[in-house]
C-alpha positions in Angstrom: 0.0 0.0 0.0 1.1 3.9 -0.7 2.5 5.7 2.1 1.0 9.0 2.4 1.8 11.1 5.6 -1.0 13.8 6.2 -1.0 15.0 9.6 2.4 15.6 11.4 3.7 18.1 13.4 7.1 20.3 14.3 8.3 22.4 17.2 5.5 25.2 16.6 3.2 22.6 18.0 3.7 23.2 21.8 3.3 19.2 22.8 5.4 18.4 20.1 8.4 16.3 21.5 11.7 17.4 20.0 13.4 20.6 18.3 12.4 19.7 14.6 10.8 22.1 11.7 9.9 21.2 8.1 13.2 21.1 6.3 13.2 18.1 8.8 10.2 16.9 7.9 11.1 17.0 3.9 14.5 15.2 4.2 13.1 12.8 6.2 9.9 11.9 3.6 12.2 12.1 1.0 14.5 10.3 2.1 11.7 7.4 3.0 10.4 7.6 -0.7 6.7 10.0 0.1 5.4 11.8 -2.9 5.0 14.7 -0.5 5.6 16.4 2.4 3.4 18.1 4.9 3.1 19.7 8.2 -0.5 20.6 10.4 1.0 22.2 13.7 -1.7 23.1 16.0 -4.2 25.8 16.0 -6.5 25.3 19.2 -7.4 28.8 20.0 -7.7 32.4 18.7 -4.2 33.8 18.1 -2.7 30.3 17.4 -1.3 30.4 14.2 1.6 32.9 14.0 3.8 30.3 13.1 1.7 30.4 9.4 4.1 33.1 7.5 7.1 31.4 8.9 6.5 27.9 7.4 4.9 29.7 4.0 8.0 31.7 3.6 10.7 28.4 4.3 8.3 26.2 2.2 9.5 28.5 -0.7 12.8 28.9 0.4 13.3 24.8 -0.1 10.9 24.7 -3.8 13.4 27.5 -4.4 16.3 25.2 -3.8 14.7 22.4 -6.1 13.1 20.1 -3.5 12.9 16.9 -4.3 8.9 16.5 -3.3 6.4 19.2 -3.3 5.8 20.6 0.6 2.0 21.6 1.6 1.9 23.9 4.6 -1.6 22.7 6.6 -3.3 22.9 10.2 -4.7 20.6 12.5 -7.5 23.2 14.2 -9.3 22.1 17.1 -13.7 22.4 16.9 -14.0 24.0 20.3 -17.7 24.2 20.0 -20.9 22.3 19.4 -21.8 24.2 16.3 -18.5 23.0 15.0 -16.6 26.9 15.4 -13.0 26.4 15.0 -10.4 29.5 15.6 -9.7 30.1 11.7 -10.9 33.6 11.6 -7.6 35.2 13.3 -4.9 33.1 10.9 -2.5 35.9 9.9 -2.7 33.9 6.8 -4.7 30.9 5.3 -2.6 27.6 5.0 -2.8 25.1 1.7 -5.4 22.8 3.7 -6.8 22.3 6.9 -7.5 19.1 9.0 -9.9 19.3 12.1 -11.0 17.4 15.4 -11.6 17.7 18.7 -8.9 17.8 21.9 -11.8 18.7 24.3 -15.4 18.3 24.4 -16.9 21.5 25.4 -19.0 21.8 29.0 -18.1 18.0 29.9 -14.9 18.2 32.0 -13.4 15.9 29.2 -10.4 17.2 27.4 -6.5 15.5 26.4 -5.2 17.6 29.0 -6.4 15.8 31.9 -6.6 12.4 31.1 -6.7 11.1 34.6 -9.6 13.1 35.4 -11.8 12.5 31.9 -11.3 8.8 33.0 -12.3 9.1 36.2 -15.3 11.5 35.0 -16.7 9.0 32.2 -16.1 5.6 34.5 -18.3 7.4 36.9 -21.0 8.3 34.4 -21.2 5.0 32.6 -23.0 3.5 35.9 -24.7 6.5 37.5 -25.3 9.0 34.2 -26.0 6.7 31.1 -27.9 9.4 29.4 -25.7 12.1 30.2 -22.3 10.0 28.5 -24.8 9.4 25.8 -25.6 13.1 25.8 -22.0 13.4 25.1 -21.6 11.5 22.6 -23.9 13.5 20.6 -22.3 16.8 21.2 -19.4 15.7 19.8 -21.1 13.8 16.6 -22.8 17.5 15.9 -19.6 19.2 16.4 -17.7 16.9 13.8 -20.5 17.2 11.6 -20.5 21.0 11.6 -16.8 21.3 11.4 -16.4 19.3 8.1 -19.2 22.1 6.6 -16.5 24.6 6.5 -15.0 24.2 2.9 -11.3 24.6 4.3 -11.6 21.4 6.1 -10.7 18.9 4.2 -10.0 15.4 6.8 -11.7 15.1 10.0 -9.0 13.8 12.2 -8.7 11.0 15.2 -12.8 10.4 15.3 -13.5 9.6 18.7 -9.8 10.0 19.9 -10.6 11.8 23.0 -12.4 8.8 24.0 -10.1 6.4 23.3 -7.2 8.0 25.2 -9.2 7.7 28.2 -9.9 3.8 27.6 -13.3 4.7 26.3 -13.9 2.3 23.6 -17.9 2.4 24.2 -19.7 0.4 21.4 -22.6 3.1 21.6 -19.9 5.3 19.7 -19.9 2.6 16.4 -23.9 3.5 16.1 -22.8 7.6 16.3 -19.9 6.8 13.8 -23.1 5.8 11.1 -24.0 9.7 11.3 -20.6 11.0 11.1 -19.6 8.9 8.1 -22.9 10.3 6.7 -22.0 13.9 7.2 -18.2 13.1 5.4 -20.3 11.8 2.5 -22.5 14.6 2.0 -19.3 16.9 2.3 -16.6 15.1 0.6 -14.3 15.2 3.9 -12.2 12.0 4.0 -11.7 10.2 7.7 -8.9 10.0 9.3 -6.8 6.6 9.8 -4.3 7.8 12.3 -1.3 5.6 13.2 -0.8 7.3 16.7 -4.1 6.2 17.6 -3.8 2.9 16.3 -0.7 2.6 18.5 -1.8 3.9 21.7 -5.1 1.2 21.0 -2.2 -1.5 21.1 -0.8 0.1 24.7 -4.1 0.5 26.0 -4.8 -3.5 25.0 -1.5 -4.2 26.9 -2.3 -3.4 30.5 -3.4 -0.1 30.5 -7.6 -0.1 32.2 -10.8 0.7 30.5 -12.9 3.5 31.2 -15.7 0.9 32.5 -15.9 -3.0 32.0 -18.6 -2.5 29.4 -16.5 -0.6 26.7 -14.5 -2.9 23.7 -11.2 -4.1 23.8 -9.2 -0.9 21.9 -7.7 -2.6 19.2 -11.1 -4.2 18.5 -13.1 -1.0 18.3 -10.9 1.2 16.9 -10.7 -1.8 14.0 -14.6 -2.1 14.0 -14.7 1.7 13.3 -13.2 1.4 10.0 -15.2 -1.7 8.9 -18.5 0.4 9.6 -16.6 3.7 7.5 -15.5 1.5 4.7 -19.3 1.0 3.7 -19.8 4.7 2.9 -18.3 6.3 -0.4 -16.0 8.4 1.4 -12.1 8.4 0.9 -9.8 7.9 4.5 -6.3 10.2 5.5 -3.6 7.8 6.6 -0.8 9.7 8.9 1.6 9.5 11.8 0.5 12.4 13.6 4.3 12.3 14.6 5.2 14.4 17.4 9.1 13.4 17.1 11.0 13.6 13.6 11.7 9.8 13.5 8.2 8.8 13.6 7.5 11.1 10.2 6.1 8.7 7.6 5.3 6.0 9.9 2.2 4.6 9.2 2.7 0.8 9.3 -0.7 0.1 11.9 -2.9 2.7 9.9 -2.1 0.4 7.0 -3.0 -2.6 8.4 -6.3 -1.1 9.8 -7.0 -0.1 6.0 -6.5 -3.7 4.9 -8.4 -5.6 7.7 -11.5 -2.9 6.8 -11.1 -3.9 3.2 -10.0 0.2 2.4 -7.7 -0.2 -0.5 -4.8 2.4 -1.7 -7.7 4.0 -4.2 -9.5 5.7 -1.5 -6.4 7.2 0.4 -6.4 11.4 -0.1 -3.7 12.6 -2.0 -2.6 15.9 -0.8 -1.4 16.5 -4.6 -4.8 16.2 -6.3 -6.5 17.9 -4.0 -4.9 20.8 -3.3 -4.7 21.3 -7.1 -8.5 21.1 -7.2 -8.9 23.7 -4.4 -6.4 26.5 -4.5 -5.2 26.7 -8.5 
């Protein structure tokens, strides 16, 4: 299968592990074989985003120097609301693409940045709160569903992520997936297969606990999830989602999720294509 590497990040990203930037990036895609190279640093709030000019202005510094790959400058913007709002207006400039999802479900006490306690939170409300978890659920299906409306956003990253960092892998979610894969169809927005969360399914399936004893073995879910999207006409984004430079182009376990789901190389995005279709 192709190895296409849509969602990775450098030092501009604050949780971003090591001192890298993208002339990093491009000698080590190019040096694995990619077609491309790409970054999507974070923009999670209003004001995030300075970092735009900077990579715009090296990204033609390196076509100037005759890169060996063509280099597409993208996001990864957070939805930070229900109605599927994301903090694009401020951008000192817009990037080639965008890519969006959630890293904290607004009014819920759920967010990446306190995992301990978004475990502890949704373990509690799977006995005592069924309906309110459920209620959950839903607010983030509508704010995925929003989000991909905006015609910047062009993959809706890590569906269900938050969840699953928290050992969440609730089966009700698979029946909320149907509407999300719906609302990628009617849009054209391709799915996410993202290696980091395929990994941290495997370290979760090795010892780590489950939000409750009802939810899924990880692997298992986050394998069921791309069964169920596989059945819709929509295409998937493989990536690394690399926080470190060495991990850039890594998508081994996103690959085998495509194959098990029966998601051949037709249906991955090309960056090329499709940012030739959008912004020439």
């Amino acid at each position: 299968m192709q190895v296409l590497d849509n969602h990775l990040h450098t030092r501009v990203s604050h949780c971003c592990h090591q001192n890298y930037g993208l002339q990093e990036v491009v000698d080590k895609l190019s040096l694995e074989g990619l077609p491309y190279a790409c970054t999507t640093d974070h923009v999670h709030n209003p004001g995030d985003g300075t970092f735009l000019p900077d990579q715009l202005s090296e990204r033609e510094m390196l076509m100037g120097r005759g890169s060996s790959i063509p280099v597409f400058i993208g996001i990864e913007a957070s939805i930070i609301s229900r109605d599927g709002r994301m903090p694009l207006d401020g951008l000192p400039t817009m990037p080639d693409f965008v890519i969006a999802g959630d890293h904290w479900i607004p009014g819920s006490g759920i967010s990446m940045a306190d995992l301990p306690g978004g475990f502890k939170l949704v373990g509690t409300m799977h006995d005592r709160e069924p309906q309110q978890l459920d209620s959950i659920y839903d607010t983030v299906v509508c704010m995925y569903c929003q989000a991909i409306r905006n015609e910047h956003v062009v993959v809706l990253v890590h569906p269900f992520d938050t969840f699953q960092r928290i050992g969440n892998s609730d089966k009700r979610l698979l029946d909320k997936l149907e509407t999300v894969c719906d609302a990628c169809q009617d849009t054209g927005t391709a799915l996410e297969i993202n290696n980091a969360s395929a990994r941290r399914c495997v370290e979760l399936h090795h010892g780590l606990p489950l939000a409750h004893e009802d939810c899924m073995a990880p692997t298992t879910f986050f394998e069921e999830m791309y069964r169920i999207a596989a059945r819709y006409d929509i295409t998937f984004s493989t990536c690394s989602d690399a926080h470190e430079v060495h991990l850039a182009g890594n998508t081994s376990l996103a690959l085998n999720v495509a194959r098990k789901s029966g998601i051949n190389e037709s249906r991955f995005l090309d960056l090329r294509s499709l940012i030739s279709r959008k912004w020439t």
